[in-house]
C-alpha positions as CSV (number, residue, x, y, z in Angstrom):
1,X,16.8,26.1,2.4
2,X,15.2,23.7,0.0
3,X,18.3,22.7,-1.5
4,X,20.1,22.2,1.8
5,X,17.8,20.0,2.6
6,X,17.9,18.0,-0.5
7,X,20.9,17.1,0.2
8,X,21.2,16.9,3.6
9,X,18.7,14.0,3.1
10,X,20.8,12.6,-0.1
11,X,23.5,12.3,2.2
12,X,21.7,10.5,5.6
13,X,20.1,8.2,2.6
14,X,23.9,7.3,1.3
15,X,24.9,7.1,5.2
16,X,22.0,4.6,6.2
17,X,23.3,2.0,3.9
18,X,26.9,2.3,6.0
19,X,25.1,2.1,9.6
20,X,24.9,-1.6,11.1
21,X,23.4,-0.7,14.0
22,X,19.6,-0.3,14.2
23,X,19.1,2.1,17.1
24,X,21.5,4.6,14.7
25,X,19.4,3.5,11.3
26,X,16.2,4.7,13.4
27,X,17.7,8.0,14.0
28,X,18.8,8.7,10.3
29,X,15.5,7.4,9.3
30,X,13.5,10.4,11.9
31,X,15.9,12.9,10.8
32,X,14.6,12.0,7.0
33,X,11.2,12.3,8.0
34,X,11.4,15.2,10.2
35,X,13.9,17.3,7.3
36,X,11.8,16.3,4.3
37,X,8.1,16.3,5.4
38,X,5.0,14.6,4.5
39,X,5.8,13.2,1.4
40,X,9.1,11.6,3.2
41,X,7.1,10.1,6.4
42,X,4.5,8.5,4.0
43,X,7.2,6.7,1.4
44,X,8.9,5.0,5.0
45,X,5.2,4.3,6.7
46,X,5.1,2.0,3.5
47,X,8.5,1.0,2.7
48,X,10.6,0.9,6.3
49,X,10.4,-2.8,6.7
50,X,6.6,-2.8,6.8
51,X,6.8,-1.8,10.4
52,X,3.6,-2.6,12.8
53,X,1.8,0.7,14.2
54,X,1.1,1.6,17.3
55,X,-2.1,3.5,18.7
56,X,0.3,6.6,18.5
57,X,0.9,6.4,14.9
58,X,-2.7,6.1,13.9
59,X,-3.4,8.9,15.9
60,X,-0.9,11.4,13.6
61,X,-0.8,10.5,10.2
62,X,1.3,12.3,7.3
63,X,-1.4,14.4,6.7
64,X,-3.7,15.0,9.7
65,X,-4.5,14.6,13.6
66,X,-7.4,12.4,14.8
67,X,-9.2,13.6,18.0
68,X,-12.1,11.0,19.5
69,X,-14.8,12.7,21.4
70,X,-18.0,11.1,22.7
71,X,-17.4,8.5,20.4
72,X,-16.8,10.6,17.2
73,X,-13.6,10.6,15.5
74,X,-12.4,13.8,14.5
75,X,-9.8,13.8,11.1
76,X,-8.3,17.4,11.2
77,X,-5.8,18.3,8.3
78,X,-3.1,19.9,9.4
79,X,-2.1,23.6,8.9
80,X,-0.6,24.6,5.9
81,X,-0.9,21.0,4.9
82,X,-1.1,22.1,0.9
83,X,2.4,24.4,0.8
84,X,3.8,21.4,3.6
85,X,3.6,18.9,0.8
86,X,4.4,20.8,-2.7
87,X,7.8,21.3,0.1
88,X,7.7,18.0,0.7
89,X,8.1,17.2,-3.1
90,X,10.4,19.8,-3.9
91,X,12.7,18.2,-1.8
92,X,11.9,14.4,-3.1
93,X,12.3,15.9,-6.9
94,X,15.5,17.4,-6.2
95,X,16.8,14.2,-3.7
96,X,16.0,11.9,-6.8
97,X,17.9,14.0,-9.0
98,X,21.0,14.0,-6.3
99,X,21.1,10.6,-6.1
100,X,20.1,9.6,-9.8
101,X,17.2,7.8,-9.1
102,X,14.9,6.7,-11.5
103,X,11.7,6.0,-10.9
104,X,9.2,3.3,-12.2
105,X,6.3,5.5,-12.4
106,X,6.3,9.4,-13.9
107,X,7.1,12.2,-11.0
108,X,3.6,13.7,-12.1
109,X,1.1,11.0,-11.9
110,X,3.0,10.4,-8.4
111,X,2.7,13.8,-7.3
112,X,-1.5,14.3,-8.6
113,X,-2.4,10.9,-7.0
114,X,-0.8,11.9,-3.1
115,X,-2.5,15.3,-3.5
116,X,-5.8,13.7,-4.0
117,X,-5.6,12.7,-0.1
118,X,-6.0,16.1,1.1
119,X,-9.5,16.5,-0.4
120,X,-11.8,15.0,2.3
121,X,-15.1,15.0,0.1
122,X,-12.8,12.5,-2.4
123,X,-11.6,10.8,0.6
124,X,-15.4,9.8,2.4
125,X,-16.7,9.4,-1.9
126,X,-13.8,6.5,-1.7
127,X,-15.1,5.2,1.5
128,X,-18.8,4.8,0.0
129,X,-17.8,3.0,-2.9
130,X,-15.6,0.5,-0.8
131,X,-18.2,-0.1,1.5
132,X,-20.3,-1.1,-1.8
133,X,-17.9,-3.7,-2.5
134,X,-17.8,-5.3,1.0
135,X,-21.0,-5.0,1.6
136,X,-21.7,-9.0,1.0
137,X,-18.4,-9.4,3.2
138,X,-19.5,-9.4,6.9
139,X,-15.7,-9.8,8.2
140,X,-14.4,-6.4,7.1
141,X,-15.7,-3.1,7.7
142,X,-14.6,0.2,6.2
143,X,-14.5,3.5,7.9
144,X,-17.7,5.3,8.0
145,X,-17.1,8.9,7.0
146,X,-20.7,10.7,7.9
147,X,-19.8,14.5,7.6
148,X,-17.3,16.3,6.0
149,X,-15.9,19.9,5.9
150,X,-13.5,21.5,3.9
151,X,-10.2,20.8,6.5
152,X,-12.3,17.4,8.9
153,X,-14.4,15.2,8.7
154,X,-16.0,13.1,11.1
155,X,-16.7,9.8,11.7
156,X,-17.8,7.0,13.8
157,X,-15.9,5.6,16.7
158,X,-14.2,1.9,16.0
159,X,-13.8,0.2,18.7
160,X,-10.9,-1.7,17.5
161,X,-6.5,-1.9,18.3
162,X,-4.0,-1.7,16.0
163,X,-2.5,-5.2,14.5
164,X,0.5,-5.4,16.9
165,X,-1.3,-4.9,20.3
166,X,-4.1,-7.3,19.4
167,X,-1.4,-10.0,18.5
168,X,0.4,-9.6,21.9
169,X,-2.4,-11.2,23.7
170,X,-4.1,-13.4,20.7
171,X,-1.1,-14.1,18.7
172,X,-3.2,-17.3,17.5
173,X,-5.3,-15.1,14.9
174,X,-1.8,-13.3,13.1
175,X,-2.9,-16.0,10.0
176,X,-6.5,-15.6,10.3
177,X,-5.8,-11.7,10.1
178,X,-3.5,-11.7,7.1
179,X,-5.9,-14.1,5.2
180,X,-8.6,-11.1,5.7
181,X,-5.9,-9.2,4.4
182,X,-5.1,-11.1,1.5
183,X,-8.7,-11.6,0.3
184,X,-9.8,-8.0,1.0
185,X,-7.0,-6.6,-1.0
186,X,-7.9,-8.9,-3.8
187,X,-10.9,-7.9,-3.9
188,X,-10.6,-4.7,-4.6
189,X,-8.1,-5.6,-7.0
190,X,-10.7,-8.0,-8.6
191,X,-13.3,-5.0,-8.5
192,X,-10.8,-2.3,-9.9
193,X,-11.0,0.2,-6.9
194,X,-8.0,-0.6,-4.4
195,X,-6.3,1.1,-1.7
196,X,-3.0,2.4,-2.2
197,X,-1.6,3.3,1.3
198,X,-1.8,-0.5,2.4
199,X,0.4,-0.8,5.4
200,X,-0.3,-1.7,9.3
201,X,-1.3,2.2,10.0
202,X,-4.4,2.2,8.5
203,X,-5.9,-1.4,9.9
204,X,-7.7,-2.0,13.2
205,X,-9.0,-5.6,14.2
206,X,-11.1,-6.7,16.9
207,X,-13.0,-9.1,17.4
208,X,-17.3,-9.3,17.3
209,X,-19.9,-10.3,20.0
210,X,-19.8,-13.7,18.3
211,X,-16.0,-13.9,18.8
212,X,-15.5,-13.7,14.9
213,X,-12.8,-11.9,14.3
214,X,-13.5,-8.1,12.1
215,X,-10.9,-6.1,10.3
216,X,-11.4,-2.3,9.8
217,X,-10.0,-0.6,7.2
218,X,-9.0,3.1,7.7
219,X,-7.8,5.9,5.5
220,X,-9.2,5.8,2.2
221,X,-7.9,8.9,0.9
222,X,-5.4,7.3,-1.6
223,X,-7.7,4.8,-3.6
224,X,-7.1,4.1,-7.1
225,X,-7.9,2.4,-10.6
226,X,-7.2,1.4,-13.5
227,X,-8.1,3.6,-16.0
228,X,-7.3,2.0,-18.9
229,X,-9.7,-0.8,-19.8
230,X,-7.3,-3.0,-21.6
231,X,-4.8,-2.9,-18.2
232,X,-7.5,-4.0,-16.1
233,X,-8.8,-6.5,-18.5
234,X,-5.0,-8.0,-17.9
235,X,-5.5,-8.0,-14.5
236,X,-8.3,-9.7,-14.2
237,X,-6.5,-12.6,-16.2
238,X,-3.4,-12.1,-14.1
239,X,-5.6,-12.6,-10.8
240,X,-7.9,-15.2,-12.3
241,X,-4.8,-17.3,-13.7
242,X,-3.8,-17.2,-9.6
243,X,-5.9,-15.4,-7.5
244,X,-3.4,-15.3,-4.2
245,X,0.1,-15.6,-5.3
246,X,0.6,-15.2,-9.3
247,X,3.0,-16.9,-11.0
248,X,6.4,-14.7,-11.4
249,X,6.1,-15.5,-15.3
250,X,2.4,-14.1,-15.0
251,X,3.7,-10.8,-13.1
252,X,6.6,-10.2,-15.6
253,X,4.2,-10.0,-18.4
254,X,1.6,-8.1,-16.4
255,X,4.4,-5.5,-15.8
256,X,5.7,-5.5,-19.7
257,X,1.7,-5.1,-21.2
258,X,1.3,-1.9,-18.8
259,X,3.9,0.0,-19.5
260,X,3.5,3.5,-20.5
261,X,7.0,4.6,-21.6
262,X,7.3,4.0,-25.6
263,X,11.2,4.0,-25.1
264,X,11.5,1.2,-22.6
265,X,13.8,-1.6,-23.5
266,X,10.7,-4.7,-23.3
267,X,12.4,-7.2,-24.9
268,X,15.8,-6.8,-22.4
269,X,13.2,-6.7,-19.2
270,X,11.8,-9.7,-20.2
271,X,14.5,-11.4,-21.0
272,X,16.6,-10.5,-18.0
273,X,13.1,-11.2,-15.8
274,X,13.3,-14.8,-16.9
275,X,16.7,-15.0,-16.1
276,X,16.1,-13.9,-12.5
277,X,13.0,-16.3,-12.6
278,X,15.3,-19.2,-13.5
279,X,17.9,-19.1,-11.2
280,X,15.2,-18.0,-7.8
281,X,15.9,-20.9,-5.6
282,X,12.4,-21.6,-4.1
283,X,9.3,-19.0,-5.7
284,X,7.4,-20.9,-2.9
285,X,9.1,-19.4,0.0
286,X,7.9,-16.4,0.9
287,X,11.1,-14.4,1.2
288,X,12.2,-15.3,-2.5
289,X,8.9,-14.6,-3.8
290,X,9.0,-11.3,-2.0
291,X,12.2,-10.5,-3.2
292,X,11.3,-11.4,-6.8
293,X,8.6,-9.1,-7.2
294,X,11.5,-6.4,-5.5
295,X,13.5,-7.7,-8.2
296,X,11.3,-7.6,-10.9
297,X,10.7,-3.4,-10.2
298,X,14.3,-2.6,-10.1
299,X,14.8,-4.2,-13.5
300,X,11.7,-2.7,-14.8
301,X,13.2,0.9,-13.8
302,X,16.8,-0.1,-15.0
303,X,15.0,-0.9,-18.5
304,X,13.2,2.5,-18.4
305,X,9.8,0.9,-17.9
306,X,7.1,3.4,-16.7
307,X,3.7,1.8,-14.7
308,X,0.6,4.0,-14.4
309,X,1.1,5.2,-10.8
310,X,-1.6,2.7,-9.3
311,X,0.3,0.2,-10.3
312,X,3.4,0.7,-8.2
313,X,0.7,0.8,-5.1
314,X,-0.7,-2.5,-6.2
315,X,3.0,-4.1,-6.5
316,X,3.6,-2.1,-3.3
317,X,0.6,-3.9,-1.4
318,X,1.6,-7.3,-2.9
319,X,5.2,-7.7,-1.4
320,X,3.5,-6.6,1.8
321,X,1.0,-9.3,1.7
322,X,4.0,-11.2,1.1
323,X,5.7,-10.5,4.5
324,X,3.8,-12.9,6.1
325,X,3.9,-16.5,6.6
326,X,3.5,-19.2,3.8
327,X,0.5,-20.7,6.2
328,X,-1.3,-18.2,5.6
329,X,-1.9,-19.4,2.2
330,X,-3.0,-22.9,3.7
331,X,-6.6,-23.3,3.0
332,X,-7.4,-19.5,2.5
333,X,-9.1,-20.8,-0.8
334,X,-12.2,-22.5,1.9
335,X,-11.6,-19.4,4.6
336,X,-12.6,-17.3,1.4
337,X,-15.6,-19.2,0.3
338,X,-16.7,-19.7,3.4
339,X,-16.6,-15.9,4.6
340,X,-17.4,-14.7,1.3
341,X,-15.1,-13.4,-0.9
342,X,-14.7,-15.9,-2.9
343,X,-18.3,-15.7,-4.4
344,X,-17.8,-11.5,-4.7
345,X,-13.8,-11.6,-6.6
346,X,-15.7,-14.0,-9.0
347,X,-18.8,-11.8,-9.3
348,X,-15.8,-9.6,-11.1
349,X,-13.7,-11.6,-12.5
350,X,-15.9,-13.1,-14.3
351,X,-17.7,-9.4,-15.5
């Protein structure tokens, strides 16, 4: 059955890139998540376009249900979820191999960081130690996890609505919200502890008594770090030689120091990178900057390069940062100070 499957979903992958029409490229895309399971459903919540969710898809997650109940919110894994997901990765293993894939990352480091998520304990540990770093930030809030069980946890009610419904009727905040998503995500960058499932599902907004505008960050059950102390020494100067957008130049090197695979051809990535650097039309629109860094990862895997799993999240969160508007960028050095972050990235960059 497992098999079948693998290439069932080899062949709807081969047959997406054929379909012009979207209604069809929706269908191909459910049959992929409904055939291959969790592990499928998360890699397109993060990579389908960077769609916007809706109340519905908060509400059902790749791993869990969430019931609200007199103001308690109720995070149920589901059944079976354990034996659901080694499926799940049986099947990606085996697609991968159908389709010759390689990967930028090793299939183990990949496979030990999504089962973390299903241990709730490590899930509400993550939360605490977010909430530590944003604690001087009074513009973001992060989920508070009060109780947890071996297959729930609870915690408390936010009364908040998902990015796309709070934009249809104050579309005049969409850049004030992706500068408090910018700045929060480097900021955990800046600290070393970042999420790595960074996509519209796991964000509510709304805005406070004051009228300030709050963003609520949800789902911390795939956080991660960098272990090695030399990689996030290189980070720091990556982040502190631009703090919002680095430099290509800055990112190909970044990428070349933390690779893990002895074998990789470094000196043909970093040639061919500064190739693709040179002939980029405009690395200040946002579209060819995004499509760089895309760029960038696909000759990192064609030269064999391996990044410490974390490190393909980080990237991941970066071109979706990147999705939005070049005004966003407009001043966010003041909208930081001012709210700030500024003062807290420091605090660690300069550790």
């Amino acid at each position: 059955m497992i098999q079948l499957k693998s290439i069932t979903i080899s062949l709807l992958l081969k047959l997406y890139h054929f379909v012009y029409f979207t209604f069809l490229k929706k269908i191909i895309l459910n049959l992929i998540e409904f055939i291959g399971g969790p592990i499928f459903i998360k890699i397109l919540q993060s990579f389908n376009n960077f769609k916007r969710f809706k109340s519905n898809d908060i509400m059902t997650g790749s791993i869990g249900n969430v019931e609200i109940k007199n103001e308690i919110v109720k995070k149920s894994l589901k059944n079976n979820i354990d034996s659901h997901f080694d499926n799940s990765f049986t099947i990606f293993k085996k697609v991968i191999k159908l389709l010759q894939v390689e990967l930028p990352f090793y299939y183990q480091d990949y496979y030990q960081i999504n089962m973390k998520q299903l241990d709730l304990i490590e899930e509400r540990n993550n939360s605490l130690k977010l909430k530590k770093i944003f604690e001087n930030i009074n513009r973001v809030e992060i989920i508070d996890i009060y109780q947890v069980k071996d297959n729930y946890h609870l915690s408390k009610y936010i009364i908040g609505y998902p990015i796309e419904e709070f934009l249809k009727n104050n579309n005049h905040y969409e850049t004030e919200i992706y500068k408090l998503l910018n700045l929060s995500y480097y900021l955990m960058l800046s600290s070393n502890f970042f999420h790595c499932d960074w996509h519209f599902g796991n964000f509510l907004v709304n805005l406070n008594s004051n009228n300030k505008l709050i963003l609520y960050i949800l789902d911390t059950g795939l956080v991660g770090k960098l272990d090695n102390n030399d990689h996030y020494n290189k980070l720091k100067v990556l982040l502190t030689t631009n703090m919002l957008r680095p430099e290509p130049i800055n990112i190909m090197k970044f990428l070349a120091y933390v690779n893990l695979n002895p074998d990789a051809n470094i000196k043909n990535f970093i040639k061919e990178s500064k190739v693709l650097i040179s002939n980029s039309d405009s690395l200040t629109d946002t579209t060819s900057y995004k499509n760089i860094l895309l760029i960038f990862i696909k000759n990192a895997t064609s030269n064999q390069l391996k990044f410490p799993i974390v490190v393909f999240y980080m990237f991941q969160a970066i071109i979706f940062l990147n999705n939005c508007n070049n005004i966003v960028y407009d001043n966010i050095s003041d909208y930081g100070r001012k709210n700030g972050f500024y003062q807290e990235i420091i605090k660690y960059l300069n550790d």
